[in-house]
N, C-alpha and C positions, 0 to 999 in steps of 0.2 A: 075689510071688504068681505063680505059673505061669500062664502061658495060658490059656485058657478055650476046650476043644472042641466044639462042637456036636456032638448024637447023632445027627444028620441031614444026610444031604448036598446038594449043586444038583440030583440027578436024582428024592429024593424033592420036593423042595420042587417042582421040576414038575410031578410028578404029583399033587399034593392041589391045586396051580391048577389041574388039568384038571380036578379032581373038584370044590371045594367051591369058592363065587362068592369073590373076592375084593372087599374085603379080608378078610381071619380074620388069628387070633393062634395061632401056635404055641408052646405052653410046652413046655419041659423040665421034666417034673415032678422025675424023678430028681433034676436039677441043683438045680432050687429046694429042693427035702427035706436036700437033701444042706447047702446053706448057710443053711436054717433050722437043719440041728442043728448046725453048728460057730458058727452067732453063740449059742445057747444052752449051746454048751459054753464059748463065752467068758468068759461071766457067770456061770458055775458058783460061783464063788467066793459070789456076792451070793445067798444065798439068797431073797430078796424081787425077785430081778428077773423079770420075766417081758415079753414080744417083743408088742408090737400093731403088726399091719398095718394099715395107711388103708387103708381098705375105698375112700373114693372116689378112689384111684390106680388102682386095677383090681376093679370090683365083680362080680367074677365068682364066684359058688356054689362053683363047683368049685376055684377058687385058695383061698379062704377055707377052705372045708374042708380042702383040705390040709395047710393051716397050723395048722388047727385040730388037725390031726392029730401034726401036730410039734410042739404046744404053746404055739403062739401065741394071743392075745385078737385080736379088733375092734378098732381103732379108728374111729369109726364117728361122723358128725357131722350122719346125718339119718334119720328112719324107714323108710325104704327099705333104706337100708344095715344096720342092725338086721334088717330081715325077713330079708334076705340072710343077715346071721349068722348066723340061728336056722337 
């Protein structure tokens, strides 16, 4: 598997610590869409297969929907994490 580049470099990650309090989380959206759709082109073959995220490995609205977006379910193991999904 090739390397893995970041879309961002040392002089932005600077400037969003100047801007937003640390800690925060910076996702690659791109990058995450990108290797949600190649594990579902993996599984192409298995037509019943379908991708769930543990919602409580990162319960964040915006990742879940993402995923949502690429095809993925919830995996989800409390009410909280369900509302999240919805």
């Amino acid at each position: 598997m090739p390397a893995y580049t970041l879309p961002f470099d040392v002089s932005l990650i600077e400037r969003l610590v100047g801007e937003y309090p640390t800690p925060f989380y910076l996702y690659d959206e791109a990058g995450i869409r990108r290797r949600a759709r190649q594990l579902l082109e993996a599984f192409a073959w298995n037509a019943g297969f379908r991708e769930y995220f543990a919602v409580k490995a990162a319960p964040n609205p915006h990742l879940v929907a993402m995923l949502r977006d690429e095809g993925c379910g919830g995996d989800c193991s409390s009410v909280p994490e369900l509302v999240i999904c919805q």
